[in-house]
C-alpha positions as CSV (number, residue, x, y, z in Angstrom):
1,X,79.1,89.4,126.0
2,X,81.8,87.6,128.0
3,X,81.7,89.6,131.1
4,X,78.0,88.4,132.1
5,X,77.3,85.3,133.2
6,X,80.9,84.5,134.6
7,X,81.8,84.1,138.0
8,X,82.9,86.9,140.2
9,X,86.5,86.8,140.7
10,X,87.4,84.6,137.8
11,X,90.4,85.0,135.8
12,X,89.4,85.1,132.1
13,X,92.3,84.5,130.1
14,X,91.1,85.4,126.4
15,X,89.8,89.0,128.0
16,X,91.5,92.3,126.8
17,X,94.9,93.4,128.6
18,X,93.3,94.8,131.8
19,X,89.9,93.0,131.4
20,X,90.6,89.9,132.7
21,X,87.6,90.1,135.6
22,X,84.6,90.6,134.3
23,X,83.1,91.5,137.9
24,X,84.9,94.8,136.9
25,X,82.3,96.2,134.7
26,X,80.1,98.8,136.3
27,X,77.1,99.5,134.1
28,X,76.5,100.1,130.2
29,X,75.3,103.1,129.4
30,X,73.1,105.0,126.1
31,X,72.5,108.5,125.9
32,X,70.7,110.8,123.9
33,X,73.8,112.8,122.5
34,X,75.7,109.4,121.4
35,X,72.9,107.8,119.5
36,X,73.4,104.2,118.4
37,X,76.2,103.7,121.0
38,X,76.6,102.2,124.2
39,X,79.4,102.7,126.4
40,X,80.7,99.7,128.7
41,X,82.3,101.3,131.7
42,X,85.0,99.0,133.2
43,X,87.2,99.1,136.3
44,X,90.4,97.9,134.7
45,X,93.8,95.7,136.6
46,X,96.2,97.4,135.0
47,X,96.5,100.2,132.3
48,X,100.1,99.8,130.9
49,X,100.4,97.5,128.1
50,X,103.9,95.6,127.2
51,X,103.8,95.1,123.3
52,X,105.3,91.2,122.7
53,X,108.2,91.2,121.3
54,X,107.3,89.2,118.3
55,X,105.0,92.3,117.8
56,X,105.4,94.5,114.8
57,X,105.0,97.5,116.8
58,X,108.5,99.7,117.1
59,X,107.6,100.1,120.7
60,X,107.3,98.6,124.3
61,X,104.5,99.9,126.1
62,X,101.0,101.4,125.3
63,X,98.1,102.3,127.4
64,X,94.8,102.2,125.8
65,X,91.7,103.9,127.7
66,X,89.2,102.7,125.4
67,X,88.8,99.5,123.3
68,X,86.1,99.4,120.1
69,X,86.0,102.8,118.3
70,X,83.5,105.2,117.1
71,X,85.5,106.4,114.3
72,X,84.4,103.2,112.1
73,X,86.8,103.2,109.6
74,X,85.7,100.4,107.3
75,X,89.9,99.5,107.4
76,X,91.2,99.6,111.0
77,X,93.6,96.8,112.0
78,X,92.3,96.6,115.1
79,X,88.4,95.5,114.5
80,X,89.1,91.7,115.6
81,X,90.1,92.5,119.3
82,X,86.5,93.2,119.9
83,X,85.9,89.1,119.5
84,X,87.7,88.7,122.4
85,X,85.0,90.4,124.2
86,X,82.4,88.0,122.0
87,X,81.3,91.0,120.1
88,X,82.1,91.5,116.6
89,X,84.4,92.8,114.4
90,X,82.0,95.1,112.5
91,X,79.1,97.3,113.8
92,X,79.6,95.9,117.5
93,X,83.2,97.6,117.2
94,X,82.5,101.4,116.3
95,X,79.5,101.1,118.3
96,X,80.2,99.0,122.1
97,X,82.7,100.9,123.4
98,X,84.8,100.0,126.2
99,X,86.0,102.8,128.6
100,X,88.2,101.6,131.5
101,X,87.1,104.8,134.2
102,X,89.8,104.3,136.5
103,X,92.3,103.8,134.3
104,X,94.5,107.1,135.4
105,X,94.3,105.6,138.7
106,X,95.4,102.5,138.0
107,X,98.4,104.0,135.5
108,X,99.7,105.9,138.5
109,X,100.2,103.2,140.6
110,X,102.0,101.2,138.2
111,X,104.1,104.2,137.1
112,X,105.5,104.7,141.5
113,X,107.0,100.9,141.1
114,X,110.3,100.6,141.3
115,X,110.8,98.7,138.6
116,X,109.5,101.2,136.2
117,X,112.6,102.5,134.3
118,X,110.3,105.7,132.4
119,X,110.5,104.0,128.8
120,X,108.4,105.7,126.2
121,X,104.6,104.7,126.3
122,X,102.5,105.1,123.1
123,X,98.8,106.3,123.1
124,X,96.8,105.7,119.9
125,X,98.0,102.3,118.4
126,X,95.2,100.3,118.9
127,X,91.9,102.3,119.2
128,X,91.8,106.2,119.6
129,X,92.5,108.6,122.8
130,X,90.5,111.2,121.2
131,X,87.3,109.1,119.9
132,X,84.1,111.3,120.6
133,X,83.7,108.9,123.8
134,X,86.6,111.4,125.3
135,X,84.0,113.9,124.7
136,X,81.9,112.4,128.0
137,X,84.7,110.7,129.7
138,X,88.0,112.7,129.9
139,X,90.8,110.3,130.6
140,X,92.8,111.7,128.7
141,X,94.2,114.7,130.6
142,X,95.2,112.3,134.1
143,X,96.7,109.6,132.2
144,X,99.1,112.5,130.3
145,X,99.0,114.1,134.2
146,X,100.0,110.6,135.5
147,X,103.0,110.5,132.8
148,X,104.1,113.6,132.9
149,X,104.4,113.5,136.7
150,X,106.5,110.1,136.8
151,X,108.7,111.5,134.3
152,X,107.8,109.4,131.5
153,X,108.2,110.1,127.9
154,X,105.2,109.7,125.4
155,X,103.8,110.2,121.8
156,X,100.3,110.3,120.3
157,X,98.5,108.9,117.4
158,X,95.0,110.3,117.1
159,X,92.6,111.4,114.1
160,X,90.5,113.9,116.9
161,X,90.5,117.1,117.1
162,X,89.8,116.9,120.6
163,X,92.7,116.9,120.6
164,X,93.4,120.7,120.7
165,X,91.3,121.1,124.1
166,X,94.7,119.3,125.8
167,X,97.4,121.3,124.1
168,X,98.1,123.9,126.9
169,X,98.7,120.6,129.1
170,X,100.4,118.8,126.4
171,X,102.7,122.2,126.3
172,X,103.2,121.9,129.9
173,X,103.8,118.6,129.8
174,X,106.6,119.1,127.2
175,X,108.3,121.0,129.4
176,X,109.3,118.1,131.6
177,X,109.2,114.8,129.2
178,X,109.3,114.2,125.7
179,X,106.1,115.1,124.2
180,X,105.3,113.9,120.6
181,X,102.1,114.2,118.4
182,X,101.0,112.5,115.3
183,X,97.4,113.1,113.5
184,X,96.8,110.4,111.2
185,X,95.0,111.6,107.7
186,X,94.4,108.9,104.9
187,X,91.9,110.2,103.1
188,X,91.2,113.6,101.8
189,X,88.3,114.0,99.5
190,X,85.5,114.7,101.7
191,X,82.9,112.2,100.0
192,X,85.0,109.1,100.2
193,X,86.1,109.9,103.8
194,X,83.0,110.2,105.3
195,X,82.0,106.7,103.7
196,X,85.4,105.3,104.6
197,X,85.6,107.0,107.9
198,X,82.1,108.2,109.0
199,X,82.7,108.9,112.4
200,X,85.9,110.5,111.6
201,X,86.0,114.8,111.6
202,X,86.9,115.6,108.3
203,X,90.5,115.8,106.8
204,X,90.4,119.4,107.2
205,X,89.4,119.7,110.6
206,X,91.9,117.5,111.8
207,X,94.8,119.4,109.4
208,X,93.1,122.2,111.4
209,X,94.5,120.7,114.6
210,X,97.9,120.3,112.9
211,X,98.0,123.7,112.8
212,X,96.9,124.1,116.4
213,X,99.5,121.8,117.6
214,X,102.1,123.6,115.3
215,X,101.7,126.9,116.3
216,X,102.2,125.7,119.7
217,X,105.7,124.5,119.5
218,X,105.2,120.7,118.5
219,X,107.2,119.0,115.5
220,X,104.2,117.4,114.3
221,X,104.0,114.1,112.1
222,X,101.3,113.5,109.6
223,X,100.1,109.6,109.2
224,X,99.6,109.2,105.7
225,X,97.7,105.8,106.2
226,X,96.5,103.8,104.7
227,X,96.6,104.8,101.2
228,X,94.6,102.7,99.6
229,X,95.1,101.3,96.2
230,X,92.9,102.8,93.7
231,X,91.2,105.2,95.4
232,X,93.7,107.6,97.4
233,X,97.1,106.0,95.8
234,X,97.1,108.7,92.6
235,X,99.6,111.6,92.0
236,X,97.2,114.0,92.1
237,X,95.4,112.7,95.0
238,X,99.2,112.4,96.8
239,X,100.3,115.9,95.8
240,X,97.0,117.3,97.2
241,X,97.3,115.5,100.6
242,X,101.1,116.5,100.8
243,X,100.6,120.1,99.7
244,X,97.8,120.4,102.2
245,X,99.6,119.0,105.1
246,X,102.5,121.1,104.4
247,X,100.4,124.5,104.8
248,X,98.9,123.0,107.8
249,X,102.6,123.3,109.8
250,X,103.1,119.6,109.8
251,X,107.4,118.8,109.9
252,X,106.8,115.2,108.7
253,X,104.8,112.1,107.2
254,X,104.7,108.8,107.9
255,X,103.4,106.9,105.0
256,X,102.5,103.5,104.5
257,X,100.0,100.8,102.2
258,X,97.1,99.8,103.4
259,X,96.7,96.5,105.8
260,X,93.9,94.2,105.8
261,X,94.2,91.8,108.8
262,X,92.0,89.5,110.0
263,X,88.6,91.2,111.0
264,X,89.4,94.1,109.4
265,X,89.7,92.3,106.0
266,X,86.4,90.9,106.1
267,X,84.4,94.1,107.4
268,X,86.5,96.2,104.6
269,X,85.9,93.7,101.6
270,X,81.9,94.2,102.7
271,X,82.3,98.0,102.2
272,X,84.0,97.2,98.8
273,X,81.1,95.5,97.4
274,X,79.0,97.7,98.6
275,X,80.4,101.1,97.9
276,X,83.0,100.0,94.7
277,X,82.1,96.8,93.3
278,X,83.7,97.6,90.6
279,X,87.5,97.5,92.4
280,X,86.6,94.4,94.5
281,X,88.4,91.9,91.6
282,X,91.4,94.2,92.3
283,X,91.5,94.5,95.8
284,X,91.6,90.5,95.5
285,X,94.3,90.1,93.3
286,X,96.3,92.2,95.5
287,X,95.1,90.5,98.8
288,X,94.5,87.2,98.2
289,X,93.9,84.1,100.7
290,X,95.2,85.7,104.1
291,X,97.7,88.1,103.3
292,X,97.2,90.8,104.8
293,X,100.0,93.2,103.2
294,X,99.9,94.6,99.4
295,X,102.3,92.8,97.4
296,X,106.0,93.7,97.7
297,X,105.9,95.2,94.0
298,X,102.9,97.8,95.3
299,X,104.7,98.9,98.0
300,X,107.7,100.1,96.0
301,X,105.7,101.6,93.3
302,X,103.9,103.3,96.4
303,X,107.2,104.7,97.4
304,X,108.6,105.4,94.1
305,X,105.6,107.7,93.7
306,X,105.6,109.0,97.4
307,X,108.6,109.9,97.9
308,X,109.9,112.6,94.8
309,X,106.5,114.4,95.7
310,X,107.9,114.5,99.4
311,X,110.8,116.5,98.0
312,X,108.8,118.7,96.2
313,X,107.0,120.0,99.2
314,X,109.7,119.9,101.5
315,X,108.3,117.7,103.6
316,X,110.7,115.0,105.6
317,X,108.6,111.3,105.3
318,X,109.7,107.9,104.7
319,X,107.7,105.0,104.5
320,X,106.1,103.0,107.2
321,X,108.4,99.8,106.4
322,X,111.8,102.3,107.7
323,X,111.3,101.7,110.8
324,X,111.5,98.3,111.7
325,X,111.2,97.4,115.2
326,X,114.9,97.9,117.1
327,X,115.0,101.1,114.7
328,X,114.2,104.7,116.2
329,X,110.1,104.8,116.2
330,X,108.6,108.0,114.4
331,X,107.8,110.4,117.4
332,X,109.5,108.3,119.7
333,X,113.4,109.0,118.8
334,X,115.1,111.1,117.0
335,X,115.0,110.4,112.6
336,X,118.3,108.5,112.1
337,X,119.6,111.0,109.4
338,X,118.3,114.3,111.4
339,X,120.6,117.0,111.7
340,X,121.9,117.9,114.5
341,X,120.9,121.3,114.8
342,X,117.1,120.4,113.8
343,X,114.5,121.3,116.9
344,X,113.8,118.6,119.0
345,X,110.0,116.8,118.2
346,X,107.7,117.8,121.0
347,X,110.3,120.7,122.4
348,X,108.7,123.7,122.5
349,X,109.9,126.7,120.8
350,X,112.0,129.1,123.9
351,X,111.8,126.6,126.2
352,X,114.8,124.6,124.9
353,X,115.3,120.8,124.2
354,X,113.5,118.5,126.6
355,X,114.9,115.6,128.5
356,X,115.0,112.4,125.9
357,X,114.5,108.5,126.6
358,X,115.2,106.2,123.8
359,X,113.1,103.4,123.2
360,X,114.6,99.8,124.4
361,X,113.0,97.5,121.6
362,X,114.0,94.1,120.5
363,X,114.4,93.0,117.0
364,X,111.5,91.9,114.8
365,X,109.5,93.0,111.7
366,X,108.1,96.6,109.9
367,X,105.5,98.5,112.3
368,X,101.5,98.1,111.1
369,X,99.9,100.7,112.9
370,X,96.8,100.8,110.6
């Protein structure tokens, strides 16, 4: 890996935002209870991350206390940053994980400068907060300590239900800042999800959580994504997944196509021919070459089928693609076409609206969070 056989003190400029020394990794470390995986603990520079703003992302700023991910989803966009640690894109990612230990610490201290102006920061957009690695290492509930206490608004995107064991300090936290949560759900039949998404809990557990989060006082959005042509994309598999996140308390859904970057498209096309041969001719047609987005024609038949079921179940959703960056971001601002009596996302019910930040973005194209 890229961190050994450098020189101490050596700027690394391909490293991971924060990783730029290598001389900051403490030890690698295997355990009984998380067979198959090693964990890379890392003392990291710096913990915020400013999104470019060529980025597709309809936000500024993330912080990300773990890179690789142990949910392995055969699709997840972010599988190629792992290279940039020499590792690769497939088994290396869901299984060398990189946890950055003082990365609270280091959030803090970035949080008291003075030119810090308490824009929204986003948790969950490139590997997840709530992997089982937060299981051992517990970053989670500092960094929303450091946030919260600096006054700083922020949203989560997670598919753990670990989740739940933060929600009375999530509740607290909502009491000062904007607090938003999103669970992300693509896949609901419990045979293809735990070959799509082994490490994943299953769709019912985490709609479990939805209800948690719910009954607590958040306005919780559901991440429809990706659906996948073929094999989540039908009515009745729609209508099921809509109907089930309505009864789990969810207000909303974000839904979207699937993506197949680079890294990602290569490790997914594997699972294809192993797991559905039979759909790999499609799956070319409709991502051929490069491109890493399903045809234009898809996306508005997705929609066209999406969207009348959304109705049905009195659900409020929209697709992915509505929310270009410069546009309010789901869970970070309000919905454009909210009324204006409709309960704050993340305020907590009797303890009235809390204080909002809207995000500053810059123009560019549709979000790809997945």
């Amino acid at each position: 890996m890229r961190w050994q056989g450098q020189q101490l003190g050596v700027d690394d400029v391909a490293a991971l935002p924060g990783m730029e020394r290598m001389d900051g990794l403490v030890r690698s470390v295997t355990t009984p209870e998380f067979a198959g995986m090693t964990f890379h603990e890392v003392l990291c520079k710096s913990a915020l991350n400013r999104v470019p703003g060529a980025s597709a992302m309809p936000f500024d700023w993330t912080v990300n206390p773990y890179r690789g991910c142990s949910h392995a989803c055969a699709y997840c966009f972010a599988r190629k940053t792992h290279e940039y640690l020499d590792l690769d894109a497939g088994r290396d990612f869901d299984s060398q994980i990189v946890v950055k230990v003082n990365v609270a610490e280091v959030l803090r201290g970035e949080l008291r400068r003075g030119s810090w102006t308490r824009e929204p920061v986003m948790l969950g957009t490139n590997t997840d907060p709530y992997q089982r690695a937060e299981g051992r290492y517990r970053l989670m509930p500092d960094i929303v300590g450091a946030l919260t206490e600096s006054g700083t608004p922020f949203s989560i995107l997670t598919k753990g239900t670990l989740l739940r064991r933060d929600l009375p300090l999530l509740t607290d936290a909502a009491r000062s800042v904007r607090v938003s949560l999103a669970m992300s759900i693509a896949v609901f039949d419990d045979a293809l999800q735990h070959a799509l998404e082994p490490g994943t809990p299953s769709a019912q557990a985490r709609l479990d959580t939805v209800r948690a989060a719910a009954d607590a006082g958040f306005r919780v959005t559901v991440f429809l994504m990706p659906v996948l042509p073929h094999l989540t994309d039908s009515v009745a598999a729609i209508d099921d997944a809509l109907r089930r996140i309505r009864e789990a308390g969810a207000a909303r859904v974000v839904y979207g196509a699937l993506h197949l970057r680079p890294g990602a498209k290569q490790w997914f096309f594997s699972w294809l021919e192993r797991e559905r041969p039979d759909l790999v001719s499609s799956y070319r047609g409709l991502y051929p070459g490069v491109a890493a987005t399903a045809p234009k024609a898809y996306r508005s038949w997705l929609s066209k089928r999406v969207r009348p079921l959304l109705r049905m179940h009195r659900l409020d959703g929209y697709d992915e693609a509505d929310h270009p960056r410069g546009a309010p971001a789901p869970g970070l601002a309000d919905r454009r076409d909210a009324a204006a009596s409709a309960p704050e996302p993340g305020a907590l019910r009797g303890l009235g609206p809390v204080r909002q930040t809207r995000p500053r973005v810059a123009p560019g194209s549709e979000p790809t969070l997945f």
